[in-house]
C-alpha positions as CSV (number, residue, x, y, z in Angstrom):
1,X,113.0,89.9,92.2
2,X,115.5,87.4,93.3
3,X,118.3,89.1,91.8
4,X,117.2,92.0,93.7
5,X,117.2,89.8,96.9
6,X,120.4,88.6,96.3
7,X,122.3,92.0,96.1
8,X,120.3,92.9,99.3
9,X,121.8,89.9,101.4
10,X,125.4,90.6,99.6
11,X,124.7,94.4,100.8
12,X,123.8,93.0,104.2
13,X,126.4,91.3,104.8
14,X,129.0,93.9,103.4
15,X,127.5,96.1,106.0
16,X,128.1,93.9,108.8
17,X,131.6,92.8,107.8
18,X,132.5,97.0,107.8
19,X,131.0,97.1,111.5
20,X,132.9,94.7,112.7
21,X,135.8,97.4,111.6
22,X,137.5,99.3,114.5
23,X,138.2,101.7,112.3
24,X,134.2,102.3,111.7
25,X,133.3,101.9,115.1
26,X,135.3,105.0,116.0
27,X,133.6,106.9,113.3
28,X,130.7,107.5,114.9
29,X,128.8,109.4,112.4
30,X,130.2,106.4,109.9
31,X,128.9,103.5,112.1
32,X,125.5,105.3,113.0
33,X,124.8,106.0,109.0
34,X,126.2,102.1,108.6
35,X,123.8,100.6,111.5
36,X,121.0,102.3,110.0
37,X,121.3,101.0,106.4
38,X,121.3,97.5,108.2
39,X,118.4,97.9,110.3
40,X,116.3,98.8,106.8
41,X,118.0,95.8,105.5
42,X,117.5,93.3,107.9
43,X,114.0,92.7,107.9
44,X,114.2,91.8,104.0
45,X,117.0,89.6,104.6
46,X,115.4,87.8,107.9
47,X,112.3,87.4,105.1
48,X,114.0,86.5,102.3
49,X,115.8,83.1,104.3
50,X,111.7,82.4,105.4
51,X,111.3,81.9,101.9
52,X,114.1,79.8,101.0
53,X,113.7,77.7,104.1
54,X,110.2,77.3,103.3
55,X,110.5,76.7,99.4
56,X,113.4,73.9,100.8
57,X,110.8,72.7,102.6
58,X,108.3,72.1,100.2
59,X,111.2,70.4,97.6
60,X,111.7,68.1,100.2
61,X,108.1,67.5,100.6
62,X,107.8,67.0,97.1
63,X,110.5,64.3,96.8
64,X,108.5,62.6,99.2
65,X,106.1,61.8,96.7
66,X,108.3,58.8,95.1
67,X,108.6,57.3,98.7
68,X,107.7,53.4,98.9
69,X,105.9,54.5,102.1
70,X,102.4,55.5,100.8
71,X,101.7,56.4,104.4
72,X,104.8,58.8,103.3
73,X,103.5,59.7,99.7
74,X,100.1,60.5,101.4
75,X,101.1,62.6,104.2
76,X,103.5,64.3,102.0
77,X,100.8,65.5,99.2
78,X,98.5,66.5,102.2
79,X,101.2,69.0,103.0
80,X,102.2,70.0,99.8
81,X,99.0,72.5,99.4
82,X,99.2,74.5,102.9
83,X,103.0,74.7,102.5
84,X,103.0,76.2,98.6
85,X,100.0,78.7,100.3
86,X,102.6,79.8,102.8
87,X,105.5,80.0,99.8
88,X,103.3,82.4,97.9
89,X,102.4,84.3,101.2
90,X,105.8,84.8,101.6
91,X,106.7,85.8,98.3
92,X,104.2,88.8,98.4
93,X,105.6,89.7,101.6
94,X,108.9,90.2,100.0
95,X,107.7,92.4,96.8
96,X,106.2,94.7,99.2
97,X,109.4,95.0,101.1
98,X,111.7,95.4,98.0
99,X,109.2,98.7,96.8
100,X,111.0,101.7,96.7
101,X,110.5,103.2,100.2
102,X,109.0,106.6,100.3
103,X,111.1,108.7,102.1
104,X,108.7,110.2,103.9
105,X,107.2,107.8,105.8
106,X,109.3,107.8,109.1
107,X,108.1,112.1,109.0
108,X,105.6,114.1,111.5
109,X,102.6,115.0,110.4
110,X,100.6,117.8,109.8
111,X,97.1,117.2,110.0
112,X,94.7,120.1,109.3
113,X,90.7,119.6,109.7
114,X,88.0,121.4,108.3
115,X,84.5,122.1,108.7
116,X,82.9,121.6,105.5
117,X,79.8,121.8,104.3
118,X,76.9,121.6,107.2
119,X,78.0,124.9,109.5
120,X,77.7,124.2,112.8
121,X,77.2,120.3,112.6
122,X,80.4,120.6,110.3
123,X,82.2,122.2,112.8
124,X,80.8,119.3,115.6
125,X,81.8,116.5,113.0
126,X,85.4,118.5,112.9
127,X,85.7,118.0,116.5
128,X,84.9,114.5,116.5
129,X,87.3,113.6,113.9
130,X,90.0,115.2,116.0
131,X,89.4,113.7,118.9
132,X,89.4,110.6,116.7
133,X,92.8,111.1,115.7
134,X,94.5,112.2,119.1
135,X,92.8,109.0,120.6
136,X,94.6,107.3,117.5
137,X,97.9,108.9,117.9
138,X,97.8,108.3,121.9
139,X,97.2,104.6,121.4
140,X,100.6,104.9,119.3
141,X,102.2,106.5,121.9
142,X,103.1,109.7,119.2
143,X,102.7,113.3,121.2
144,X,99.8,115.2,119.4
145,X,100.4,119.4,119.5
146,X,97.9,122.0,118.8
147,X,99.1,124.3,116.1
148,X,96.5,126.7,115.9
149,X,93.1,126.2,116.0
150,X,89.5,128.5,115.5
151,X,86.4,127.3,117.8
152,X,82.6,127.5,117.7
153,X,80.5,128.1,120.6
154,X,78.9,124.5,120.5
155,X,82.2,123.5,121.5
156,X,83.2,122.7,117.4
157,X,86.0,123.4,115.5
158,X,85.8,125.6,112.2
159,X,89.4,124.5,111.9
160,X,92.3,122.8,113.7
161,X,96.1,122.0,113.0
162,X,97.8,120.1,115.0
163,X,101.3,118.2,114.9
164,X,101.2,114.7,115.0
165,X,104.9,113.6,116.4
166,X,105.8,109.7,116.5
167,X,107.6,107.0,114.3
168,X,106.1,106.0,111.0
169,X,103.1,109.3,111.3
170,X,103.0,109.7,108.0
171,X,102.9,106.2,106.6
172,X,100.3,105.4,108.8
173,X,98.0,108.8,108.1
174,X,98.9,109.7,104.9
175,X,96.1,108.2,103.5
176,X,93.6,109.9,105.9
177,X,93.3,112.6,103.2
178,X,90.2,113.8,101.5
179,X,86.2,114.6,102.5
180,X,84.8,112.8,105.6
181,X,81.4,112.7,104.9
182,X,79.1,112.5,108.6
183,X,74.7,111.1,108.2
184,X,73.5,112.1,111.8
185,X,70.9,113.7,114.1
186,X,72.9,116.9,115.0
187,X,72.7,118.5,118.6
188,X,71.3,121.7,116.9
189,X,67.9,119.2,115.4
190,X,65.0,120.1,117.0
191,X,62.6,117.4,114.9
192,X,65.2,114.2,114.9
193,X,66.2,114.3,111.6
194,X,69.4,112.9,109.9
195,X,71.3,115.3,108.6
196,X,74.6,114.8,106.0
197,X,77.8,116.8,106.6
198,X,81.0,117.2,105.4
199,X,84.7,117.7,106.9
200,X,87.9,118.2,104.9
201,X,91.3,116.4,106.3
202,X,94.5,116.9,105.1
203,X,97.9,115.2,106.6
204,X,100.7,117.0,105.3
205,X,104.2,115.3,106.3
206,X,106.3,117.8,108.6
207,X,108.7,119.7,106.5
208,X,112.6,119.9,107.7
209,X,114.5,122.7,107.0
210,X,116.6,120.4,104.2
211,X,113.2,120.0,102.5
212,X,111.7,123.7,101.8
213,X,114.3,126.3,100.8
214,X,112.3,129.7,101.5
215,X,114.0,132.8,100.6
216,X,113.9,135.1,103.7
217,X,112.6,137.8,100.8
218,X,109.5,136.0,99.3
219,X,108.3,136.3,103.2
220,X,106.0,139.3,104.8
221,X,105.2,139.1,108.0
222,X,102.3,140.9,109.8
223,X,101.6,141.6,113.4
224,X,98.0,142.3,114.8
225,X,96.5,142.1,118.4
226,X,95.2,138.6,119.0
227,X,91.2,138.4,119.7
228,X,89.1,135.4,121.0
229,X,85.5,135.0,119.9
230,X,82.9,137.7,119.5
231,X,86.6,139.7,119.4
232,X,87.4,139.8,122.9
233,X,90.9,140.8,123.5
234,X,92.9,138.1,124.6
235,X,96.3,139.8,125.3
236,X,97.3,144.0,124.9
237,X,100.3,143.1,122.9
238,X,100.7,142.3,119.3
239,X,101.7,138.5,119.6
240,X,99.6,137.3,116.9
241,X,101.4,136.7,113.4
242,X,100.6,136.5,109.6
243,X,102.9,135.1,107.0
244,X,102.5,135.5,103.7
245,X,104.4,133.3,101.2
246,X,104.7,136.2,98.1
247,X,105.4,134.3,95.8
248,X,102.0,131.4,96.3
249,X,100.0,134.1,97.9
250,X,99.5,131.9,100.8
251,X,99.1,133.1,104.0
252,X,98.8,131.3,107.2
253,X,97.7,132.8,110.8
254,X,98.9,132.2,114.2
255,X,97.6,133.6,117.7
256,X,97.7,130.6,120.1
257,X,100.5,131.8,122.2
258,X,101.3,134.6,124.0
259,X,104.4,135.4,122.5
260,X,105.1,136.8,119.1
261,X,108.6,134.3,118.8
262,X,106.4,131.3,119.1
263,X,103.8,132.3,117.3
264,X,106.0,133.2,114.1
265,X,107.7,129.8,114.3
266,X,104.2,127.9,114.4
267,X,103.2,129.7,111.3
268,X,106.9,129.3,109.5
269,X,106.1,125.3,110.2
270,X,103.0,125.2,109.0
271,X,103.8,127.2,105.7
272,X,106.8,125.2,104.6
273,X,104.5,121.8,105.0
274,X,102.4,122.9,103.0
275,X,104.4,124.0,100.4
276,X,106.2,121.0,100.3
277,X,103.0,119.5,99.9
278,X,102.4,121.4,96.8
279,X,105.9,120.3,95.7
280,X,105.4,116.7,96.1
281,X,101.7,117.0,94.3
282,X,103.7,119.0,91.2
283,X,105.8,115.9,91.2
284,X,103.1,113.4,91.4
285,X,100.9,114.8,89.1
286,X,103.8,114.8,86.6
287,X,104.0,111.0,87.2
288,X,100.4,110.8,87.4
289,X,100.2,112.0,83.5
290,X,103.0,109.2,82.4
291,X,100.8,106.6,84.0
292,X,97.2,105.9,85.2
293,X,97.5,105.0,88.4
294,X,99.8,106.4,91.1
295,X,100.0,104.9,94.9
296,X,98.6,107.8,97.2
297,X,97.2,110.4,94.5
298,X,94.1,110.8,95.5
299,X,92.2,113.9,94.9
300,X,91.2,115.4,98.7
301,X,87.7,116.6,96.8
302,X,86.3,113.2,96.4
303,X,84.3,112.0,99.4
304,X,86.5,109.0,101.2
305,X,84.8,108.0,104.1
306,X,81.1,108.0,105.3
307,X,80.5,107.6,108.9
308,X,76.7,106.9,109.7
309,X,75.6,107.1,113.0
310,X,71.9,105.6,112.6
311,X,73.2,102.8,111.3
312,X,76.4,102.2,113.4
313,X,78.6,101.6,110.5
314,X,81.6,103.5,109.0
315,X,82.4,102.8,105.1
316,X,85.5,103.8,103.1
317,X,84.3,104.1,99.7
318,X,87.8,103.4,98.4
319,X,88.4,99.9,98.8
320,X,84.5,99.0,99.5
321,X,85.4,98.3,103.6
322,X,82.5,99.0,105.6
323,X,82.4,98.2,109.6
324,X,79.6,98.3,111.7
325,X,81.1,99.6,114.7
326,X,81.5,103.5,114.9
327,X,81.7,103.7,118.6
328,X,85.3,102.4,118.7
329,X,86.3,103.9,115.4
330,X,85.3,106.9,116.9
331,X,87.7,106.3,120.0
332,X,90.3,105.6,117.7
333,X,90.2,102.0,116.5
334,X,91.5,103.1,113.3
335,X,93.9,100.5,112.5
336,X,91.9,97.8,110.8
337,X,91.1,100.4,108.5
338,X,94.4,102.0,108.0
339,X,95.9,98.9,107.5
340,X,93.7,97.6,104.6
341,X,94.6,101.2,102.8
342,X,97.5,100.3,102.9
343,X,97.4,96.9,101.9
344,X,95.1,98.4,99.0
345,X,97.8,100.9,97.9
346,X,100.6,98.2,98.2
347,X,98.7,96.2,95.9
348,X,98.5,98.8,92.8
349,X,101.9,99.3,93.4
350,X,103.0,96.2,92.9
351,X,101.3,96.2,89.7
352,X,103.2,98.6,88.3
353,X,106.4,98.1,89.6
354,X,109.4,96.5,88.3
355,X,109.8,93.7,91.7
């Protein structure tokens, strides 16, 4: 790991000796690429000198020991314990930084919902869920835009797909994936009975154009009048869209907006993220046969999350984290959760990895 460090801090300060160039600073395509790789850097580096002051410190502690002073010697080994705590704090700190960085992280997201299993109480749950997760995004200040979405008349949602736009989206959600399981009274109970109920959620990071290569060919693209519920026209034109990728047989459906352009390019963006999707899950589940465990692959059929409103407490069966206070989940307190996934998924990774 050290070694590692090392070439890092020799990287570092390569990069700021070449930025200092006049040359580079006229380039400006040169010094934004060069600025960019130090800004990644610098936080290892700024970590790295924590740990070397603090493991200076504690030598120095621990030559203190062989003082004459035993005021000294005892004030010195009552120190030694917190301060080798704090060395070993920071030396987990800086294997997580050093673990290859996944490079899509920094990306939008995609994040589809589904009514499971439950119908209409499904399709409530669904709602929730998204409100959830707009509440979530607005307290991150990202910008949250509906991609296309199919209601219910109690105000649910059989499905919704939105784009989730803001720094770090993906690391942040991408574990979000999987069945949301929902124990509640629903509005449509008569006798007061708990009932269970089941959503799907998938976040799919926003595909660029360098990502997916789609061949104009392997496309077929369908126009149709759109229609609201209970197929009331909504328009006279034929704005609505269907693509369908030939060669995966999937097909994905937009009729939000009134114009056929916009409506073709919501679908295009929702197709390539989801076959990049399937890319990236070919790729892990190559990995995933060479070894056991793999950071992230989790299969979205298992159950993840339980959220029981009786009893005011929301569990992610995961990593065994259960919190009694569903209310502000529910608002979008999500990050004390989010934050021990990925604590969780740091940790396996760091037991496999080479830092």
């Amino acid at each position: 790991m050290f070694e590692k460090l090392e070439e890092v801090v020799k990287r570092y300060r390569e990069l700021d000796l070449r930025l200092s160039d006049p040359q580079v600073f006229s380039d400006r395509q040169a010094y934004q690429g060069l600025t960019s790789e130090r800004a990644k850097l610098e936080p290892i580096v700024e970590g790295y000198q924590r740990y070397c002051k603090a493991r200076q410190d504690l030598q120095d502690n621990r030559a203190l020991l062989s003082d004459s002073d035993p005021d000294i010697r005892d004030m010195a080994q009552a120190e030694i314990g917190a301060m080798e705590e704090t060395l070993e704090r920071l030396q987990r700190e800086l294997r997580v930084m050093l673990l290859p960085r996944d490079p899509r992280d920094e990306k939008n997201v995609i994040l589809e919902i589904r009514g499971g299993t439950g119908g209409e109480e499904a399709a409530l749950f669904a709602y929730d869920l998204f409100r959830m997760y707009c509440k979530y995004a607005e307290s991150r200040s990202w910008k949250v835009e509906i991609l296309s979405q199919n209601q219910t008349g109690l105000k649910g949602l059989k499905e919704v797909i939105a784009l989730i736009s803001g720094r770090g989206a993906y690391s942040q959600l991408r574990y979000e994936s999987g069945v949301h399981r929902v124990q509640r009274v629903p509005e449509t109970e008569t006798q007061g009975r708990v009932h269970t109920s089941a959503v799907t959620v998938a976040v799919l990071p926003e595909a660029d154009d360098v990502d997916i290569d789609i061949n104009p060919a392997d496309l077929k693209f369908d126009v149709y009048r759109s229609s609201g519920p209970g197929g009331q026209s909504v328009n006279t034109t034929d704005s609505a869209v269907r693509v369908t990728h030939i060669p995966t047989g999937m097909v994905v459906s937009n009729q939000d907006e009134k114009s056929q352009h916009k409506n073709k390019a919501k679908a295009l963006k929702i197709l390539k993220s989801r076959l990049l999707d399937i890319a990236v899950q070919k790729q892990q589940d190559e990995i995933s046969r060479q070894r056991k465990s793999m950071v992230g692959s989790g299969d979205r059929s298992e159950r993840i999350r339980t959220y029981n409103f009786p009893q005011g407490r929301v569990s992610d069966h995961r990593i065994n984290l259960t919190l009694y206070r569903i209310d502000s989940i529910m608002l979008g307190d999500l990050q004390e959760i989010i934050d021990q996934l990925i604590t969780h998924y740091q940790a396996e990774a760091l037991q496999s990895a080479d830092v």
